[in-house]
Jmol script that loads the backbone (N, CA, C; Angstrom):
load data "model"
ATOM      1  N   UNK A   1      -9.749  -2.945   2.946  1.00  0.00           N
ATOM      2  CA  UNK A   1      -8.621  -3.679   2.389  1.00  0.00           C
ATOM      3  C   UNK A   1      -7.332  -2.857   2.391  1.00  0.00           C
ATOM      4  N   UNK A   2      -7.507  -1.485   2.503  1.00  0.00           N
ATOM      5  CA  UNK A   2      -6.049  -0.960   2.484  1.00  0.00           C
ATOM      6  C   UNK A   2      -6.327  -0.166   4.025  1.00  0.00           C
ATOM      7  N   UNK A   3      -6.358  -0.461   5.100  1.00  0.00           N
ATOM      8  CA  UNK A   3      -6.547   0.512   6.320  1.00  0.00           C
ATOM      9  C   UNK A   3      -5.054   0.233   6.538  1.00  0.00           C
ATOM     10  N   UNK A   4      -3.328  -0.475   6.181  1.00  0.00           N
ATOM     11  CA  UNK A   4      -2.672  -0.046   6.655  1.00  0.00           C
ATOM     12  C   UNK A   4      -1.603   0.594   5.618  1.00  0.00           C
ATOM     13  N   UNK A   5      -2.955   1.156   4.406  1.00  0.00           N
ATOM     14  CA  UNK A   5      -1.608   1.631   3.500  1.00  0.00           C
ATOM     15  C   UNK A   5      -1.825   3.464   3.449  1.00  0.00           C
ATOM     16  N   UNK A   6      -0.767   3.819   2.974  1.00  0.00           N
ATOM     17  CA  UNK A   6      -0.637   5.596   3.150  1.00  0.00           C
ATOM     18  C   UNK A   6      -1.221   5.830   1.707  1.00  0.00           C
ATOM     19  N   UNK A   7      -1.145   7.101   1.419  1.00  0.00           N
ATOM     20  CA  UNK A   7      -2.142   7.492   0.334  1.00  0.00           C
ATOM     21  C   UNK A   7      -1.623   7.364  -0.988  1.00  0.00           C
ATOM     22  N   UNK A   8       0.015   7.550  -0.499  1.00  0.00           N
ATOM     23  CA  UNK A   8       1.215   7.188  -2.122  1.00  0.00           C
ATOM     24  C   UNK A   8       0.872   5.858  -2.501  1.00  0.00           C
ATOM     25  N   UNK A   9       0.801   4.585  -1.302  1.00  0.00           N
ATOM     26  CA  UNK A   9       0.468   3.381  -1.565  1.00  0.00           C
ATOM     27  C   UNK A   9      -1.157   2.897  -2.273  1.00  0.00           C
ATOM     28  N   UNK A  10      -2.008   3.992  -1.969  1.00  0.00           N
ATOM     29  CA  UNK A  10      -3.090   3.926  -2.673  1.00  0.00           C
ATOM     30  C   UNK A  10      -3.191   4.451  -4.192  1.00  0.00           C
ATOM     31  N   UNK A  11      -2.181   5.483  -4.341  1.00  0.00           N
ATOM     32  CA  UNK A  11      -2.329   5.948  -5.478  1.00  0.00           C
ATOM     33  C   UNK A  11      -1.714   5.183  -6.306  1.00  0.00           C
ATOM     34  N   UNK A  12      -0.662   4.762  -6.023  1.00  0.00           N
ATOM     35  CA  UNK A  12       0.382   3.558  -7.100  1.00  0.00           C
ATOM     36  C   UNK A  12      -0.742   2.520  -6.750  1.00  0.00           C
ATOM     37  N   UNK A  13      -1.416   1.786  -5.825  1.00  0.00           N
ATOM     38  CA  UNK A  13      -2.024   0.728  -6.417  1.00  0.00           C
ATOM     39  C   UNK A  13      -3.520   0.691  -7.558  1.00  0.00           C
ATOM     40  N   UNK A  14      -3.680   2.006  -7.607  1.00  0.00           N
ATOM     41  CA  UNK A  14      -4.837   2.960  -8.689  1.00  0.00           C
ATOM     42  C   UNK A  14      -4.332   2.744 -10.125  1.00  0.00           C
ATOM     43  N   UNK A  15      -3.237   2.929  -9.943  1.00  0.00           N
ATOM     44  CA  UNK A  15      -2.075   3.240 -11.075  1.00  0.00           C
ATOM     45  C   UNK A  15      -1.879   1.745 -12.075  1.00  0.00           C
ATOM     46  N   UNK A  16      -1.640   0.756 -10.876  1.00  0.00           N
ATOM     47  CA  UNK A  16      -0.994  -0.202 -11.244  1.00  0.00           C
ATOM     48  C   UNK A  16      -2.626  -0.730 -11.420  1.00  0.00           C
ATOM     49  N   UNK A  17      -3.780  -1.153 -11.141  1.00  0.00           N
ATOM     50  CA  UNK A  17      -4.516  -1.413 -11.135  1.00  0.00           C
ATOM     51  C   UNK A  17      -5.151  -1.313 -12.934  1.00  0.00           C
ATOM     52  N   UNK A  18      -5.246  -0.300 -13.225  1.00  0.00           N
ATOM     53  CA  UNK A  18      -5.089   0.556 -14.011  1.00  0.00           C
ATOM     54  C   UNK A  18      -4.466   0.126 -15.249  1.00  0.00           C
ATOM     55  N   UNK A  19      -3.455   0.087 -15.124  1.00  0.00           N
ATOM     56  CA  UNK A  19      -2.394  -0.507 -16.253  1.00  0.00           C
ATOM     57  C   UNK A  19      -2.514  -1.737 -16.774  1.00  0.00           C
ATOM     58  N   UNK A  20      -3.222  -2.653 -15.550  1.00  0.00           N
ATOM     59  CA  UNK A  20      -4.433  -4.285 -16.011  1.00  0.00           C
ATOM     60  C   UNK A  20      -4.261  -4.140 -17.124  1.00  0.00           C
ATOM     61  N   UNK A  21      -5.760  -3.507 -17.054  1.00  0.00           N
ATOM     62  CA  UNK A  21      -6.546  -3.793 -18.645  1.00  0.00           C
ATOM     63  C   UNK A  21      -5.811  -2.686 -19.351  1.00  0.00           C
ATOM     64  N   UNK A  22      -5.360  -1.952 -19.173  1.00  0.00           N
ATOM     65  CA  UNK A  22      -4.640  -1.456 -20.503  1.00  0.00           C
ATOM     66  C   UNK A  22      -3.089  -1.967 -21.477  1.00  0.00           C
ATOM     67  N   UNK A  23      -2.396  -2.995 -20.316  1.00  0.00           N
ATOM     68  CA  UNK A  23      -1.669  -3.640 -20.968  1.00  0.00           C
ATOM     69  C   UNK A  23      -2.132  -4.914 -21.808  1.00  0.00           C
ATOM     70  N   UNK A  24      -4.039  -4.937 -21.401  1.00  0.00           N
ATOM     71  CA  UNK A  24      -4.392  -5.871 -21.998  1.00  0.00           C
ATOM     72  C   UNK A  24      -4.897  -5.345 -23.657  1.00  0.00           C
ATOM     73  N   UNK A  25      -4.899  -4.129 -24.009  1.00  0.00           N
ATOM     74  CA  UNK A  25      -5.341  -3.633 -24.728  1.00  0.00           C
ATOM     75  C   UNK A  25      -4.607  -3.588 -25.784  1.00  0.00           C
ATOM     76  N   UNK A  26      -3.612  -2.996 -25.406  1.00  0.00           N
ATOM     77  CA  UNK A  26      -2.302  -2.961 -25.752  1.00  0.00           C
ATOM     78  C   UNK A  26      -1.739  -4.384 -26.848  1.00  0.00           C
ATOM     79  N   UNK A  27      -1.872  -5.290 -25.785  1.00  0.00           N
ATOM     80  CA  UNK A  27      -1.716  -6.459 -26.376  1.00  0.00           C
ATOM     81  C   UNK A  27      -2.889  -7.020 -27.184  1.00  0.00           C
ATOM     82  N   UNK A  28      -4.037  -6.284 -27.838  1.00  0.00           N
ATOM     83  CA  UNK A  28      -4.646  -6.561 -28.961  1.00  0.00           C
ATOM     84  C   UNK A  28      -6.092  -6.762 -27.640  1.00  0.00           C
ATOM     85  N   UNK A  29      -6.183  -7.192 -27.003  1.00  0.00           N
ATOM     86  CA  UNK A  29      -7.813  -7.750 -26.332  1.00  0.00           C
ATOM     87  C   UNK A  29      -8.716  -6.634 -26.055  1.00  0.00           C
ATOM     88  N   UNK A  30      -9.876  -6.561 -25.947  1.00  0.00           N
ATOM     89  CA  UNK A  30     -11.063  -5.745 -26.261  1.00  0.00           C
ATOM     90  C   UNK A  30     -10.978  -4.544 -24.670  1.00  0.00           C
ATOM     91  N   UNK A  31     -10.771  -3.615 -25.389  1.00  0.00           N
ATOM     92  CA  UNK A  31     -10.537  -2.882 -24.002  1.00  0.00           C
ATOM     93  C   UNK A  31     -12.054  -2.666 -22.998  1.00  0.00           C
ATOM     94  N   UNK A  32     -11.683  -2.516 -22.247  1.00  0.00           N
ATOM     95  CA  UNK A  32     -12.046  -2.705 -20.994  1.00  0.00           C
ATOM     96  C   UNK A  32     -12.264  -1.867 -19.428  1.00  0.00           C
ATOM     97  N   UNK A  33     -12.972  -1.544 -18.710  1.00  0.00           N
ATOM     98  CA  UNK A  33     -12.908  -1.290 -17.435  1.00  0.00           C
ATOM     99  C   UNK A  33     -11.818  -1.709 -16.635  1.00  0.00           C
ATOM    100  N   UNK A  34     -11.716  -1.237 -15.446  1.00  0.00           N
ATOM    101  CA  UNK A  34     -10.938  -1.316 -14.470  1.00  0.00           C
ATOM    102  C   UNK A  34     -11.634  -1.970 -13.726  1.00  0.00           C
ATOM    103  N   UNK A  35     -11.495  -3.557 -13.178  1.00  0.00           N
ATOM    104  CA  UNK A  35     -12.506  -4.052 -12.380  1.00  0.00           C
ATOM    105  C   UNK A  35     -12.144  -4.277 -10.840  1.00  0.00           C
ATOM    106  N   UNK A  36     -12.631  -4.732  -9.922  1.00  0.00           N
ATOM    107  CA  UNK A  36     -11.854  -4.830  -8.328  1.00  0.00           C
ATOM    108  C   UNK A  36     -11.396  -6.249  -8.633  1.00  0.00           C
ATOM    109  N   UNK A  37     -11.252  -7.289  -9.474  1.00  0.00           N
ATOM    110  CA  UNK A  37     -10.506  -8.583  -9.261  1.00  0.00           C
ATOM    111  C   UNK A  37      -8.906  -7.490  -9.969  1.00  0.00           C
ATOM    112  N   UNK A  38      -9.113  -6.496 -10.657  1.00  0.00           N
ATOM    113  CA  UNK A  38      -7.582  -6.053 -10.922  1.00  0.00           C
ATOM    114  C   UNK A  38      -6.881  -5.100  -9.794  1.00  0.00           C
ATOM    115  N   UNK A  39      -7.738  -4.475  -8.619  1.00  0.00           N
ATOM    116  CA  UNK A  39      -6.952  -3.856  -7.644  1.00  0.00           C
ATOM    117  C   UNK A  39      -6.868  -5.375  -6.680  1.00  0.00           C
ATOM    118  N   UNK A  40      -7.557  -6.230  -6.514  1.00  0.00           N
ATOM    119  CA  UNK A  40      -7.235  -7.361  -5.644  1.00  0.00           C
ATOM    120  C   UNK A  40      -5.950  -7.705  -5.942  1.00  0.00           C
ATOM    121  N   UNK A  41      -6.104  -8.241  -7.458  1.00  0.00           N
ATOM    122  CA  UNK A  41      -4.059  -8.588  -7.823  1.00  0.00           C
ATOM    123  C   UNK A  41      -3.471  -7.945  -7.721  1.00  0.00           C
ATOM    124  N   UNK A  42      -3.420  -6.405  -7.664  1.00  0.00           N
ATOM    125  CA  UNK A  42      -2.314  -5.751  -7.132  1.00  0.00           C
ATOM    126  C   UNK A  42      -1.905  -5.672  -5.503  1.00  0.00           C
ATOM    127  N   UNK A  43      -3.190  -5.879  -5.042  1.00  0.00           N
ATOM    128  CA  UNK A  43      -2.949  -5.406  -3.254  1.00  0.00           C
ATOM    129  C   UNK A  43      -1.973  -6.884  -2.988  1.00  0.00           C
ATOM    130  N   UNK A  44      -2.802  -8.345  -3.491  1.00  0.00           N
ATOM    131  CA  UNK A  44      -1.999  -9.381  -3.266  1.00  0.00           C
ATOM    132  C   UNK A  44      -0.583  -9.387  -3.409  1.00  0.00           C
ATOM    133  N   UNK A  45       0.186  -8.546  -4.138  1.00  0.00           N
ATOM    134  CA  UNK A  45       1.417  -8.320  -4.863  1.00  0.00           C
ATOM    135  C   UNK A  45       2.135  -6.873  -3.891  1.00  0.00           C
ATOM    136  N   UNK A  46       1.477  -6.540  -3.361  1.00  0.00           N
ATOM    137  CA  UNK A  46       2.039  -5.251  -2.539  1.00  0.00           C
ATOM    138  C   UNK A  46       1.482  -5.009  -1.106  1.00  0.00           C
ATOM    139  N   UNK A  47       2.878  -4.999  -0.442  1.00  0.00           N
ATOM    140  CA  UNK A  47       2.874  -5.291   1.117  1.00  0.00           C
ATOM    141  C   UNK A  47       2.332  -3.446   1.409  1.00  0.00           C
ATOM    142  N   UNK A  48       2.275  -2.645   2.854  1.00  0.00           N
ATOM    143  CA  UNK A  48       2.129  -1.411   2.702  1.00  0.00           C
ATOM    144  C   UNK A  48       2.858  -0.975   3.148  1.00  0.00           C
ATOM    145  N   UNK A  49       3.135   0.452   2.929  1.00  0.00           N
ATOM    146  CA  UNK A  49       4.590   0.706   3.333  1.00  0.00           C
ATOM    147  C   UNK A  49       4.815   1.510   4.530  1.00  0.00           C
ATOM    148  N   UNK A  50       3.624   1.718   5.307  1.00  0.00           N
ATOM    149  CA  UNK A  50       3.173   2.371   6.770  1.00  0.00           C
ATOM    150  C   UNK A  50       4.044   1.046   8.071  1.00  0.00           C
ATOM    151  N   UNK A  51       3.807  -0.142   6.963  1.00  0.00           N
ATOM    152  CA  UNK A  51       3.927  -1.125   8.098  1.00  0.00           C
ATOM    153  C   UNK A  51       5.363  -1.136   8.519  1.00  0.00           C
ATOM    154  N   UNK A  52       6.638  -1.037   7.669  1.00  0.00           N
ATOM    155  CA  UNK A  52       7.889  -1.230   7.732  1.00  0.00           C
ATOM    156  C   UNK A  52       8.020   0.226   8.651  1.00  0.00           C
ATOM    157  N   UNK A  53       8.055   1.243   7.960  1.00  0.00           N
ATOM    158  CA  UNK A  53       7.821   2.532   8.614  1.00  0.00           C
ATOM    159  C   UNK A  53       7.668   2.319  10.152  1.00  0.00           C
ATOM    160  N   UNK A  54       6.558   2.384  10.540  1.00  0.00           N
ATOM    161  CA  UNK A  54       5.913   2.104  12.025  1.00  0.00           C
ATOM    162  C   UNK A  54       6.848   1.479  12.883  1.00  0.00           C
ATOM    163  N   UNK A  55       7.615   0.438  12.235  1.00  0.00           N
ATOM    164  CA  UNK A  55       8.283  -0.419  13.030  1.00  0.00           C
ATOM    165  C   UNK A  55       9.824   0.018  13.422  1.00  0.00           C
ATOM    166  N   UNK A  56       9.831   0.547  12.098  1.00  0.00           N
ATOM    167  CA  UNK A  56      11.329   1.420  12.648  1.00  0.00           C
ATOM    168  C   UNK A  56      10.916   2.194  13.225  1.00  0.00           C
ATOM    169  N   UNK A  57      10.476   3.321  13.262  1.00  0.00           N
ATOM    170  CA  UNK A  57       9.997   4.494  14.396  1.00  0.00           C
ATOM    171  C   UNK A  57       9.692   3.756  15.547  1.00  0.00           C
ATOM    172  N   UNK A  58       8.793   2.940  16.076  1.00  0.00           N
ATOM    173  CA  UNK A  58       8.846   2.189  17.100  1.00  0.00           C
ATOM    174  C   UNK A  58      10.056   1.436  18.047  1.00  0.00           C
ATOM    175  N   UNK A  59      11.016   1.214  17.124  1.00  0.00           N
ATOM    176  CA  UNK A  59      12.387   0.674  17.272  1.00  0.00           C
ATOM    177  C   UNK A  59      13.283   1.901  18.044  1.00  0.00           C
ATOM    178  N   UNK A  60      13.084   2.930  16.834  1.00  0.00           N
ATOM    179  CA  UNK A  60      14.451   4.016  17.432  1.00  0.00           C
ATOM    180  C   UNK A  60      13.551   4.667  18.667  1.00  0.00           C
ATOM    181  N   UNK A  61      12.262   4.367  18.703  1.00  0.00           N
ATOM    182  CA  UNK A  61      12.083   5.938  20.524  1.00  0.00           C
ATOM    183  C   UNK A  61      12.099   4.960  21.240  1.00  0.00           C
ATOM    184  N   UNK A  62      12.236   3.507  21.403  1.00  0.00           N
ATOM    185  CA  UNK A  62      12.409   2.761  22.514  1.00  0.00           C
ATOM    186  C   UNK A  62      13.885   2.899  22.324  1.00  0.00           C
ATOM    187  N   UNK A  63      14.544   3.140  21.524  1.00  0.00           N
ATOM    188  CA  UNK A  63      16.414   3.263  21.829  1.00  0.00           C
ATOM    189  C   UNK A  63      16.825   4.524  22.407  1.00  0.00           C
ATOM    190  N   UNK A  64      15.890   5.349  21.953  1.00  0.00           N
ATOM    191  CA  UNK A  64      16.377   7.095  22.624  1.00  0.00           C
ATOM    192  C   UNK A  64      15.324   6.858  24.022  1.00  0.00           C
ATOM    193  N   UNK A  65      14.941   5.993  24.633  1.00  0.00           N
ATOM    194  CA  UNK A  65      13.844   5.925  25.592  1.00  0.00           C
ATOM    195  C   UNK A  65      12.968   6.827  26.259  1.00  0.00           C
ATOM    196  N   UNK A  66      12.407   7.099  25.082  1.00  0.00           N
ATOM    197  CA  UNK A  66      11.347   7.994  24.959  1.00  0.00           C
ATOM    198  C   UNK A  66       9.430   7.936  24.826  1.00  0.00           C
ATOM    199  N   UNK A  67       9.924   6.491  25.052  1.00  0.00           N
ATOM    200  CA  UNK A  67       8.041   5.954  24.813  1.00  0.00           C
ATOM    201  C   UNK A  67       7.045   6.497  24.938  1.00  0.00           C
ATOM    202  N   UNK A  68       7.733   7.451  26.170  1.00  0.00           N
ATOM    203  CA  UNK A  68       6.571   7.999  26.930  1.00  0.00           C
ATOM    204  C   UNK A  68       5.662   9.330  26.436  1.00  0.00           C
ATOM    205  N   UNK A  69       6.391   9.938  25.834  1.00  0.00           N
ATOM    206  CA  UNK A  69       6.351  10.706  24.974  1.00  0.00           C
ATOM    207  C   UNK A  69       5.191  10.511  23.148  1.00  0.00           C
ATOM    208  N   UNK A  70       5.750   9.448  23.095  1.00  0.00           N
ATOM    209  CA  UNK A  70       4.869   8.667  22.086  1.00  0.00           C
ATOM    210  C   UNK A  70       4.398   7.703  22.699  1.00  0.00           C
ATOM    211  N   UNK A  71       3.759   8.008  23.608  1.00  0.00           N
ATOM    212  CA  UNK A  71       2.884   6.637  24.213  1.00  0.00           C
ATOM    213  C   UNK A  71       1.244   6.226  23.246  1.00  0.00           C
ATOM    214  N   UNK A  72       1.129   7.189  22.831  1.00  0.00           N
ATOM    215  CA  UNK A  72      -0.214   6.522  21.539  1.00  0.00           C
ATOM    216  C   UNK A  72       0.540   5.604  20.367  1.00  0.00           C
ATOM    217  N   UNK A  73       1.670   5.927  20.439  1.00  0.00           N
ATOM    218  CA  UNK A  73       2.614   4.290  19.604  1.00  0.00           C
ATOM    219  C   UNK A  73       2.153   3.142  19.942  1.00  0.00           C
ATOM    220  N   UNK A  74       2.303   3.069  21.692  1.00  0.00           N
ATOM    221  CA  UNK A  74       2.646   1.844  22.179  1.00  0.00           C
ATOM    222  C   UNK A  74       1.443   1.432  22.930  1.00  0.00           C
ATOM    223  N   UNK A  75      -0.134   1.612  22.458  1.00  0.00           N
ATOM    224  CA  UNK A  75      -0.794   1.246  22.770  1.00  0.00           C
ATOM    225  C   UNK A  75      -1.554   0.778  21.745  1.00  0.00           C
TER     226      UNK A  75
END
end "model"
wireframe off; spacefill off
backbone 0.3
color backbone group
């Protein structure tokens, strides 16, 4: 479920995952585990940030025309 996110993007979604049930706690309800329906709502809520990345780098060595060079990019 996360093969296109970097490791900052894994750790904030740990984080945020995380914070679930403790803002549920917080708000008086029986505390709780960290379950995978609470990293699911976060991944649903957060795009990864390798993907935007990739695409600009992909963008600027085809402008300096250099592909060739990074040709494991463009395959």
């Amino acid at each position: 479920m996360t093969g296109s996110y970097s490791g900052a993007d894994i750790s904030a979604i740990c984080k945020e995952a995380a914070d679930i049930p403790l803002g549920e706690a917080l708000r008086g309800a029986e505390p709780r585990k960290i379950k995978m329906d609470d990293f699911i709502k976060v991944l649903e809520q957060r795009k990864p940030s390798i993907t935007s990345w990739y695409s600009e780098a992909k963008r600027e060595i085809k402008k300096s025309g250099e592909e060739e060079v990074f040709r494991e990019l463009f395959h």
